[in-house]
C-alpha positions in Angstrom: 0.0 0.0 0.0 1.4 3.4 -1.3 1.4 6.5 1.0 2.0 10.5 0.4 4.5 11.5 2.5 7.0 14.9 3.3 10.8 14.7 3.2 12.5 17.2 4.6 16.6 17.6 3.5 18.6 20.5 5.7 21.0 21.7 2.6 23.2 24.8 3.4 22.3 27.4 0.9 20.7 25.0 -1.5 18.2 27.9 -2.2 21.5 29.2 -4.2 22.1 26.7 -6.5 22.1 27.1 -10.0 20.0 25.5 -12.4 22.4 23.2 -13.4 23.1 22.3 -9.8 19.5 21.3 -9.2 19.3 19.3 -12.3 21.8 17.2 -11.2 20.3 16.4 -8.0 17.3 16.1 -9.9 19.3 13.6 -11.7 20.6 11.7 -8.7 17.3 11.4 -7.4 15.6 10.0 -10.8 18.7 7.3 -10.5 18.3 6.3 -7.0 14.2 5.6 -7.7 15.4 3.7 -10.9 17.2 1.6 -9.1 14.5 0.8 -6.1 12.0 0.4 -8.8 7.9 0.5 -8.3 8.0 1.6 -5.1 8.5 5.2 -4.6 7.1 7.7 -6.6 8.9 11.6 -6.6 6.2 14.2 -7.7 7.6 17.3 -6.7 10.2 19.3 -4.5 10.4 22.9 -3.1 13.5 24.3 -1.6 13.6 26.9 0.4 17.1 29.0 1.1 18.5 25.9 3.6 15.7 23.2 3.0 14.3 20.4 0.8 10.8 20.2 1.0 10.0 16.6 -1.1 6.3 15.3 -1.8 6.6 11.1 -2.0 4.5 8.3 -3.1 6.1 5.7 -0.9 5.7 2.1 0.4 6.9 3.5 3.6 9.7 5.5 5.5 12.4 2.6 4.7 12.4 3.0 0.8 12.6 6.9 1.6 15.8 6.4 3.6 17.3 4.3 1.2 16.6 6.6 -1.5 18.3 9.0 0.3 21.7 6.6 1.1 21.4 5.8 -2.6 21.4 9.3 -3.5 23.4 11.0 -1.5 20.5 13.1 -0.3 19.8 14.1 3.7 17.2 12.9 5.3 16.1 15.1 8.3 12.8 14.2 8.8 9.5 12.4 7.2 6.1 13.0 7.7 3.3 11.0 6.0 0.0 13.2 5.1 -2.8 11.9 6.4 -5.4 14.9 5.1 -5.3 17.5 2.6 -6.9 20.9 2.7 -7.0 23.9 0.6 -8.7 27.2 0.2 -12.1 25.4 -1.0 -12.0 23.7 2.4 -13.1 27.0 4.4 -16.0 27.5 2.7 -17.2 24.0 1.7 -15.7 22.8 5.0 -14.9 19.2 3.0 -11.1 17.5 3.6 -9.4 15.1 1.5 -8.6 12.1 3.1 -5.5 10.8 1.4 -6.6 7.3 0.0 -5.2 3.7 0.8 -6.4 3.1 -3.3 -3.3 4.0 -5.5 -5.3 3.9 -8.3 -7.8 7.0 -7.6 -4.7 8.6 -5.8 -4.4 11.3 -8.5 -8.0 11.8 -9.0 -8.8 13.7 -6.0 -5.0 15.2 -5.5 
C-alpha cells in the first residue's frame, strides 16, 4: 500500500544553487528511484534558502531512507500526510482524506 509523505533535506544554501546544480540532484534522485523500482514515486520538491521540502508516493519510511543513502540526499525528517486541505476547504468545509487506493490517488489530488 502506497502513502503520500514529506521529506524534509537540511541543505546549506541549497536555495543558491544554479539550475544546473539542481538538475543534477534532480538527476541523482531519478537514478536512485530507478534503481528501487515501483515503489516510490517523486512528484515534486520545493527548496527553500536551507531546506528540501520533497512530496513522496512511498511504500513507507524505509524505501525513503534508502533513497536517500542511494542518492546521496539528507534525510532530516519524514512525515506522511494523512489529510489535505485547501482554500475550498473553508467555505465547503470538506477535507481530503488521502486514499489507501493507489489507483484513484491522483483523482482527487
Amino acid at each position: 500500500m502506497l502513502k503520500k509523505y514529506i521529506v524534509e533535506r537540511n541543505i546549506a544554501d541549497i536555495g543558491l544553487s544554479s539550475s544546473g546544480e539542481l538538475r543534477e540532484l534532480a538527476e541523482k534522485s531519478n537514478k536512485a528511484i530507478e534503481q528501487l523500482g515501483s515503489g516510490i514515486e517523486w512528484h515534486e520538491s520545493f527548496i527553500s534558502n536551507d531546506k528540501i521540502y520533497s512530496v513522496y508516493i512511498a511504500e513507507d519510511e524505509n524505501i525513503l531512507r534508502e533513497h536517500g543513502r542511494i542518492s546521496g540526499l539528507p534525510v532530516d525528517q519524514i512525515s506522511q500526510v494523512d489529510t489535505i486541505i485547501d482554500p475550498t476547504t473553508a467555505t465547503l468545509g470538506e477535507t481530503k482524506t488521502v486514499p489507501k487506493d493507489t489507483e484513484i490517488y491522483d483523482s482527487i489530488l
